[in-house]
C-alpha positions as CSV (number, residue, x, y, z in Angstrom):
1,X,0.0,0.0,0.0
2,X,1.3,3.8,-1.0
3,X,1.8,5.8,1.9
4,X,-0.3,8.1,1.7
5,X,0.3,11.0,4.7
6,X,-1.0,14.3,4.0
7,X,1.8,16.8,4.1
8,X,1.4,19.0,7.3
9,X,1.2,22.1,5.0
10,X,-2.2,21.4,4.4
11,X,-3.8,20.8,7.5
12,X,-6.5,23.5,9.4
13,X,-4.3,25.1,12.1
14,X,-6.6,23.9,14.5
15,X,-6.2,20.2,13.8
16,X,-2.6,20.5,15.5
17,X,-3.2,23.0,17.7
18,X,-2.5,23.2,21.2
19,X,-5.1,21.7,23.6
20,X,-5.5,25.2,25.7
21,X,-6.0,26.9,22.2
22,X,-9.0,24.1,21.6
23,X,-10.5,24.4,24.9
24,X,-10.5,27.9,24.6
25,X,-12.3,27.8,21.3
26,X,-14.3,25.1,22.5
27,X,-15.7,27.0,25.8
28,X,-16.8,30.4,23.9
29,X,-18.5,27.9,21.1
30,X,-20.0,26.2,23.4
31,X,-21.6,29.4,25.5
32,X,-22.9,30.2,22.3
33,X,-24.7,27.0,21.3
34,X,-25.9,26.9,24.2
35,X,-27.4,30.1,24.3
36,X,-28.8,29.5,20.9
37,X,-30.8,26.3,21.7
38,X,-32.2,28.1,25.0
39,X,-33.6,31.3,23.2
40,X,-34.8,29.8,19.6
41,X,-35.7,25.7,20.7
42,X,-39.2,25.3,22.9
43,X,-37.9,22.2,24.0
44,X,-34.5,23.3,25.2
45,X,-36.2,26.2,26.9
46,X,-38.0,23.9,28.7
47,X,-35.8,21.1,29.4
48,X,-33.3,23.7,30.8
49,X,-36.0,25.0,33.3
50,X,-36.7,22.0,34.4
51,X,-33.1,21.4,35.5
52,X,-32.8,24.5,37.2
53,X,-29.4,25.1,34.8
54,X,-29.5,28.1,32.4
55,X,-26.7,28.8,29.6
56,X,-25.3,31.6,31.7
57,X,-24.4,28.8,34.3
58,X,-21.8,27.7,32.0
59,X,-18.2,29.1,33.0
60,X,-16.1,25.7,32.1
61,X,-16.5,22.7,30.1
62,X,-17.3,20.6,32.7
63,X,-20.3,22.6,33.6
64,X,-21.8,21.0,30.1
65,X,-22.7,17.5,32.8
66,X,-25.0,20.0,34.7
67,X,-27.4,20.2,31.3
68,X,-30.2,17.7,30.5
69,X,-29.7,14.8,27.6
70,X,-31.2,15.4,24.5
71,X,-32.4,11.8,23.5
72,X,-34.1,10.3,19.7
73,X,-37.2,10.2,21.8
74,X,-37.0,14.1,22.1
75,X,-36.5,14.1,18.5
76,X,-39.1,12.5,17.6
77,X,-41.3,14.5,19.6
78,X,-40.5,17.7,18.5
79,X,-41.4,16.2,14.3
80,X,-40.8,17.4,12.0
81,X,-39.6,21.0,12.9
82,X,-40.1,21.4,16.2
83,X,-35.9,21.1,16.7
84,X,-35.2,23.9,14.2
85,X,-33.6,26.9,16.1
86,X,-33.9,29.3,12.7
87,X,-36.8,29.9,10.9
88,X,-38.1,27.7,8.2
89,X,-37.5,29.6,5.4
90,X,-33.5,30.0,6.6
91,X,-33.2,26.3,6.2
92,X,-31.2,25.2,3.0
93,X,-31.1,21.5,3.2
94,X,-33.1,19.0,5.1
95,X,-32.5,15.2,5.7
96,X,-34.3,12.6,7.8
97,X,-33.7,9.0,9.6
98,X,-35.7,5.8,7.7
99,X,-38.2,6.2,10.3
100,X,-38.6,2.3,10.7
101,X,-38.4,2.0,14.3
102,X,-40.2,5.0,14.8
103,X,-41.2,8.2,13.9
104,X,-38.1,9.6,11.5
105,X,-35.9,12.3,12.9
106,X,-35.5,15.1,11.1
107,X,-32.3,17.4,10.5
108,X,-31.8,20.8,9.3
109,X,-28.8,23.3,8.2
110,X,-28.4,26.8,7.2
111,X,-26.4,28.0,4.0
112,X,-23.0,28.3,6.3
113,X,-24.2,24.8,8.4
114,X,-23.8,23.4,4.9
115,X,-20.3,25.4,4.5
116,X,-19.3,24.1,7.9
117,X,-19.9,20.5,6.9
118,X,-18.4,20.7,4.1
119,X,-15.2,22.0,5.3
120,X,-15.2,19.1,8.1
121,X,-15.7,16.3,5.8
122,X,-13.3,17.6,3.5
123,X,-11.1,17.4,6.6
124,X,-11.6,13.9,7.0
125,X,-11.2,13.0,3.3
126,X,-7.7,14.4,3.4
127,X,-6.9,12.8,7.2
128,X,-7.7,9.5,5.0
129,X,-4.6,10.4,2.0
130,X,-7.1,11.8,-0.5
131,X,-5.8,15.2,-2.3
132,X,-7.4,18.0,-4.5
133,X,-7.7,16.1,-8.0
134,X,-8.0,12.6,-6.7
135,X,-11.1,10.8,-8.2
136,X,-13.6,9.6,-5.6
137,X,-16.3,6.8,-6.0
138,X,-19.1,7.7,-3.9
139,X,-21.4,4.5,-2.9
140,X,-22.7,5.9,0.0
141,X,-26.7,6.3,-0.4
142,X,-27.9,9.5,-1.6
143,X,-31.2,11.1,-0.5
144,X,-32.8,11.3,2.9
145,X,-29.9,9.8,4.5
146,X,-27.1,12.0,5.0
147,X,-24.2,9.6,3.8
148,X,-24.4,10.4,0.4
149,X,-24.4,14.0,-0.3
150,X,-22.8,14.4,3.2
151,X,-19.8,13.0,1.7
152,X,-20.6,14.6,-1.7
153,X,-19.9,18.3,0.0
154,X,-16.8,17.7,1.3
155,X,-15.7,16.0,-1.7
156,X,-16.6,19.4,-3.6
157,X,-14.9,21.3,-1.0
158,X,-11.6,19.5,-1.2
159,X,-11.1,19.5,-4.8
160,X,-12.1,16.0,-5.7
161,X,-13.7,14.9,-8.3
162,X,-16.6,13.1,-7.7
163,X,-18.6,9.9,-8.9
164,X,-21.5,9.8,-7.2
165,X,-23.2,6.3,-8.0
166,X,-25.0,6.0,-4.8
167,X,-25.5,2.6,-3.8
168,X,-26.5,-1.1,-5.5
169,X,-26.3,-2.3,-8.7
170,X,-23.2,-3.9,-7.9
171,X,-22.4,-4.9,-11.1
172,X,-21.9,-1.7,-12.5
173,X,-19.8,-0.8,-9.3
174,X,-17.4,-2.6,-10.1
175,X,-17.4,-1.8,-13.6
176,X,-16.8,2.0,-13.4
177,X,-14.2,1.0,-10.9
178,X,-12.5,-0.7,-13.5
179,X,-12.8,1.9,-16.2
180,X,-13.0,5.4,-13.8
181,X,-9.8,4.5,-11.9
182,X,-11.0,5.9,-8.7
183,X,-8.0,6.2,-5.8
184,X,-11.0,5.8,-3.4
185,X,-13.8,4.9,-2.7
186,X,-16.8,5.7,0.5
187,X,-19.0,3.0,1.4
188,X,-20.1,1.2,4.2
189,X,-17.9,-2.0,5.1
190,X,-20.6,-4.5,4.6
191,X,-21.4,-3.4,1.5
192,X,-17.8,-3.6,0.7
193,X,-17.8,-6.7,1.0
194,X,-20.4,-7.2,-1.5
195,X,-18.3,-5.0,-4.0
196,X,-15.4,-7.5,-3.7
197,X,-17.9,-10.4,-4.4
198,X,-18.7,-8.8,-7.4
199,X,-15.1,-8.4,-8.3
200,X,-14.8,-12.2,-8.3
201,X,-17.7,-13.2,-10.0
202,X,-16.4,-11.3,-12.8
203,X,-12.7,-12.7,-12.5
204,X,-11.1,-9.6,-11.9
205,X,-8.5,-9.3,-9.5
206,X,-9.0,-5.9,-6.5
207,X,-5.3,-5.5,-5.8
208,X,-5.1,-5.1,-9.3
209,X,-7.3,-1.8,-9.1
210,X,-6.9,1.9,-8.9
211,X,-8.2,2.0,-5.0
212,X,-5.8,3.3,-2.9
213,X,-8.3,4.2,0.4
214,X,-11.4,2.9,1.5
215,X,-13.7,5.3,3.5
216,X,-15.9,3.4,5.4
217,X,-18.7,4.1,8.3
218,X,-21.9,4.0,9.0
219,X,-22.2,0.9,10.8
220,X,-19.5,-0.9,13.7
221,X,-17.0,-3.0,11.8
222,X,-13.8,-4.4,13.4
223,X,-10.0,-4.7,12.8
224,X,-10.5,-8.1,11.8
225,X,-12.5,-6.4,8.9
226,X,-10.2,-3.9,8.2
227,X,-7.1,-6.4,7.7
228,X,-9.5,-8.7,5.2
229,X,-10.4,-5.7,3.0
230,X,-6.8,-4.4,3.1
231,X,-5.3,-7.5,2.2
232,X,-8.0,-8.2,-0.4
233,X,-7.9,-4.4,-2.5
234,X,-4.1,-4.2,-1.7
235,X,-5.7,-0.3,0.0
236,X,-5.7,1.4,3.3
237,X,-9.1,0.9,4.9
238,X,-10.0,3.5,7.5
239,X,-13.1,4.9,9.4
240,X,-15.1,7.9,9.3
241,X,-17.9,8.3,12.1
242,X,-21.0,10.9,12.3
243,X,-24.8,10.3,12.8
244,X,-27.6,12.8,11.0
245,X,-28.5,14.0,14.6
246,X,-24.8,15.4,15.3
247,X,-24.4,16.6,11.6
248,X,-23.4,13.3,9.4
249,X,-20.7,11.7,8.1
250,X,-17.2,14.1,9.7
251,X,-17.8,14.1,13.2
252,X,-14.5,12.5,13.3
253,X,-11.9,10.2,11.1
254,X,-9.4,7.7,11.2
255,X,-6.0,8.8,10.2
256,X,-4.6,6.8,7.4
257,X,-0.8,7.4,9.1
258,X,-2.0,5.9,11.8
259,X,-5.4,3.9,11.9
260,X,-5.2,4.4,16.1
261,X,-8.7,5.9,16.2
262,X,-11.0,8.6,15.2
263,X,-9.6,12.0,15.9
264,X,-13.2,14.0,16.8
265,X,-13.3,17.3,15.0
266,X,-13.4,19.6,18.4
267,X,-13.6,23.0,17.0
268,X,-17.0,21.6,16.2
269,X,-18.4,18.9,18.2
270,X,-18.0,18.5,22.0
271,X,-17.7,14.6,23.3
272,X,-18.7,13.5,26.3
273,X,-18.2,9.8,27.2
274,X,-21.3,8.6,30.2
275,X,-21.8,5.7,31.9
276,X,-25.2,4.6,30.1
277,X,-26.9,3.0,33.0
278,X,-26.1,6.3,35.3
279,X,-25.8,9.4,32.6
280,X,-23.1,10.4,34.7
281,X,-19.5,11.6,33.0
282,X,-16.5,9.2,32.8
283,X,-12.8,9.8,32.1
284,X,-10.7,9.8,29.1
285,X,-9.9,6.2,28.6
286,X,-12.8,4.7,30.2
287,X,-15.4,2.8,28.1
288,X,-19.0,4.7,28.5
289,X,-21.7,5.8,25.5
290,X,-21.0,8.8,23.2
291,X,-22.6,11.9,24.0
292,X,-22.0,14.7,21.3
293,X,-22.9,18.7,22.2
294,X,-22.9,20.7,18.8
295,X,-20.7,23.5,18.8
296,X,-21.8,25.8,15.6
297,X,-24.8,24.7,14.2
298,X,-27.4,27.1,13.4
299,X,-30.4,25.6,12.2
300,X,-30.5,22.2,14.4
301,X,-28.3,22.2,17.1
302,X,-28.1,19.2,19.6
303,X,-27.1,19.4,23.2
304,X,-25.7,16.5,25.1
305,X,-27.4,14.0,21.9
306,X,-27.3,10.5,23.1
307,X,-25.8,8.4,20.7
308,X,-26.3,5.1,22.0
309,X,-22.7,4.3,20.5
310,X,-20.4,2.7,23.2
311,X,-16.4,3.6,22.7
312,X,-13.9,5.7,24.8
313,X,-11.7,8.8,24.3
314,X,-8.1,9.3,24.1
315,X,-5.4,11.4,23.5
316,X,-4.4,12.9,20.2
317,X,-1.9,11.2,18.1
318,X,-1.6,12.4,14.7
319,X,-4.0,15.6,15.5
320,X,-4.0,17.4,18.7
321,X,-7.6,16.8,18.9
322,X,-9.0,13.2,21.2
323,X,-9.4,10.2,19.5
324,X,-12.2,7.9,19.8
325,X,-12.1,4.7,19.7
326,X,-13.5,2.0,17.2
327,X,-17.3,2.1,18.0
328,X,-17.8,-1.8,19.6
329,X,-21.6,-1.4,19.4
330,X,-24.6,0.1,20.3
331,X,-26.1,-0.3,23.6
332,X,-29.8,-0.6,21.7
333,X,-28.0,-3.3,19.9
334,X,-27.0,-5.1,22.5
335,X,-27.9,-8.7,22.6
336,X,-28.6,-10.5,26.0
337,X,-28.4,-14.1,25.9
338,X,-28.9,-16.1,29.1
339,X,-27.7,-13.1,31.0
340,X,-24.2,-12.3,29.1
341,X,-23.7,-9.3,26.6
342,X,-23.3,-10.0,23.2
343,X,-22.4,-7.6,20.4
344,X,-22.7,-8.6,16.8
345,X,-18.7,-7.3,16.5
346,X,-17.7,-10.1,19.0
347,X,-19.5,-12.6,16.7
348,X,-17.3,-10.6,13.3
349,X,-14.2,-11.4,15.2
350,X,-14.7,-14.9,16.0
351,X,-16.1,-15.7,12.4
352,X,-12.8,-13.7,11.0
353,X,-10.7,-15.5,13.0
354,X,-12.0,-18.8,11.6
355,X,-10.5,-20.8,8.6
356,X,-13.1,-21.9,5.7
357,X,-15.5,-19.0,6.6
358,X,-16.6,-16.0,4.6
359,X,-17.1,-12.2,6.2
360,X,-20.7,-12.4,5.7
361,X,-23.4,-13.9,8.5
362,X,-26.8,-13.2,10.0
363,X,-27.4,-13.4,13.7
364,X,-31.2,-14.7,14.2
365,X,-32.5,-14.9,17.6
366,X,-35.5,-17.5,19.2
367,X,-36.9,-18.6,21.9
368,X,-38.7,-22.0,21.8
369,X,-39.2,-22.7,25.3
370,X,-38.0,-20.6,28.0
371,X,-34.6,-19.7,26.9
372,X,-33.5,-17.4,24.4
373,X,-31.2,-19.3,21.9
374,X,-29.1,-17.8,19.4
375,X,-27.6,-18.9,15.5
376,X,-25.4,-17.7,13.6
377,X,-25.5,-18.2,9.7
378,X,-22.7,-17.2,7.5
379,X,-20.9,-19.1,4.4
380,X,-17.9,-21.4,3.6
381,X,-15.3,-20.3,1.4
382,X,-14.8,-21.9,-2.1
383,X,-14.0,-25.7,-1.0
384,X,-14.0,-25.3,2.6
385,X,-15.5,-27.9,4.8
386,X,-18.9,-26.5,6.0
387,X,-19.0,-29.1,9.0
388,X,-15.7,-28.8,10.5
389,X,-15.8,-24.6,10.2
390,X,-19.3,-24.9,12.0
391,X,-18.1,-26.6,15.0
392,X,-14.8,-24.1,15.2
393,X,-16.9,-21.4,15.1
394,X,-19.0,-22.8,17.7
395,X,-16.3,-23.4,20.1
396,X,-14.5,-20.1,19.4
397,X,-17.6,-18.3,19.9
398,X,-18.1,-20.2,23.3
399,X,-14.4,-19.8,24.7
400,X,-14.3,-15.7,23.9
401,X,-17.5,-15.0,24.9
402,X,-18.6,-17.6,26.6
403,X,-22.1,-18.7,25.1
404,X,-23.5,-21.7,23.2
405,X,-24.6,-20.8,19.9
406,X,-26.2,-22.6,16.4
407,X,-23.9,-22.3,13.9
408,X,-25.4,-23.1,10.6
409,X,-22.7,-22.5,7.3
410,X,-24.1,-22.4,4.0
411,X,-23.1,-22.3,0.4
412,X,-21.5,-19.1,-0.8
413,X,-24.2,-16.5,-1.7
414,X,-26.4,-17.5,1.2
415,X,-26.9,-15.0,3.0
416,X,-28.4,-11.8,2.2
417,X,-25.7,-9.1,0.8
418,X,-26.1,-5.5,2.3
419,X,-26.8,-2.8,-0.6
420,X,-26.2,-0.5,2.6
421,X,-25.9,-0.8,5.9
422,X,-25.9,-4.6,7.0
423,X,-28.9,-5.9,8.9
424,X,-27.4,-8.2,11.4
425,X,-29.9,-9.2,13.7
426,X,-33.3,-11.1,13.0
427,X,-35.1,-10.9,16.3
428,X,-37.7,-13.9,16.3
429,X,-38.4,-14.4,19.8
């Protein structure tokens, strides 16, 4: 793989600033966002009343734990525009959550929310090795979802040049891959996978490709992932994290020089890591949920946003801004089986970890009688032996995490291929 390092040159002065100069920036933003919400947002108005805390009360950064959460349920009581802090008619662009677990959550952004987006995903497109010029295939969904024309923004405002295919039809993926040339590519990792799929079914070799970097978010995927997609595109695979509710895709990104973490663009988002059974703050280095305060949004900001999205924080490395680290899971998507925790990224791990096993599986969950049983179907490689990779994945599965599973391996092509983000678990119980 080409090292691919942006030159220091063209960094924001911020990314490597000091950390006094960030918390300096970060405490006036944050007076201001605050103040913001309180005097244009009902619900903040209210919410902040009812904690006895008022903006004014704000004189460090820690004061921020004194404020009440903002949760999805607030969201999705306040729909459509109830959340908007600007009036309607100052709102450039508006996006929204599926809506199929509930009522969809609606964003918003001014004209220079939009230019503040842009500039932050453009930051995390260079952070991952990609200059002004490169070609970028964009297979991130466009539409509702942010991911799409998220990424498409910061794209324009780095230079790129931009195919913007959206997602499916992996056939012709491939294809324009093959005749575009693209240095990278954005795209969720399970749907990656699907893309190198295609490139086999069509005898053509990745490594041989023009990819250089894989972007890739929108859903948890592991190391084990990243090392299989490396070693099969011959690329650097790193991670870019954001949500609709906090802005999109650029709250923060994985450095390609270093691939130690996502470095959490400050100057614009506050993080907060919180024990999720308590609410109550944690330190650096100590696993907890992801709470994000917005720090210059105009149209929609979010105070103390609940992400549900269990990692830590750490120092900088390669920016002077905190790292966080890989996302492990959601605490919604939490499985609890017979009383032990279960992600669906312990189950990637032990099924990458695995001889004779592809990177693709389902998780489907029963209950026939009074316990809750679990299986896990994925695929054999070409050749492998279904019968003996079942019963290794079975007993990896039990010593790691220490629960007896189903493991049921089927023929290539099996299971159902993500055109987005991958649904993992069937809930049957």
């Amino acid at each position: 793989m080409k090292d691919l390092t942006p030159a220091k040159h063209t960094l924001d002065p911020i990314e490597i600033a000091s950390r006094d100069e960030i918390a300096a920036l970060q405490l006036d933003r944050l007076k201001w966002s605050l103040n913001h919400a309180y005097q244009n947002v009902p619900h903040y108005k209210a919410a902040f009343d009812a904690a006895g805390i008022h903006p004014d009360d704000l004189t460090s950064l820690s004061d921020l734990a004194k404020f009440p959460f903002t949760t999805k349920q607030d969201l999705r009581a306040n729909y459509p525009f109830g959340m908007f802090a600007v009036p309607r008619k100052d709102v450039k662009r508006i996006h929204a959550s599926s809506g199929t677990t509930g009522q969809p959550t609606v964003v918003g952004y001014t004209e220079n929310d939009l230019k503040n987006w842009g500039n932050v995903v453009a930051r995390s497109l260079r952070a991952a090795g990609l200059q002004p010029g490169d070609l970028l295939h964009n297979a991130y969904g466009y539409g509702l979802f942010t991911g799409g024309l998220g990424i498409h923004l910061g794209a324009d405002a780095l230079g790129l040049t931009t195919i913007p295919i959206s997602g499916g039809m992996t056939p012709r993926q491939v294809r324009l891959i093959e005749d575009f040339k693209p240095k990278g590519i954005t795209v969720t990792p399970s749907y990656a996978l699907s893309v190198l799929d295609e490139f086999d079914a069509q005898n053509l070799d990745p490594r041989a490709s023009s990819l250089e970097v894989g972007i890739f978010g929108a859903e948890p995927w592991t190391n084990a992932m990243r090392t299989e997609i490396e070693q099969a595109f011959d690329m650097h695979a790193v991670d870019i994290y954001g949500l609709s509710e906090v802005i999109g895709p650029g709250v923060s990104m994985e450095c390609v020089e270093t691939k130690d973490g996502l470095h959490i663009w400050e100057d614009h988002f506050f993080p907060e890591i919180i024990d999720p059974n308590t609410g109550q703050p944690v330190e650096d280095g100590e696993m907890g949920e992801l709470v994000f305060t917005s720090l210059t949004k105009e149209a929609f900001p979010i105070i103390r946003y609940r992400t549900r999205d269990l990692t830590r924080l750490l120092p900088g490395t390669a920016r002077s801004m905190r790292r966080m680290e890989k996302v492990t899971g959601r605490s919604d998507d939490m499985i609890i089986l017979r009383g032990v925790n279960v992600f669906p990224t312990q189950i990637e791990e032990c099924l990458m970890a695995t001889p004779g096993l592809a990177p693709h599986f389902q998780i489907e969950l029963t209950k026939p009688d009074r316990m809750d049983q679990m299986r896990v179907l994925c695929e054999a490689t070409n050749g492998g032996d279904s019968t003996d990779a079942a019963r290794a994945l079975a007993s990896r599965i039990k010593q790691t995490i220490g629960i007896s599973v189903k493991v049921d391996v089927a023929h290539p092509g099996s299971v159902e291929r993500s055109q987005g983000k991958a649904v993992r678990i069937v809930d049957k119980r």
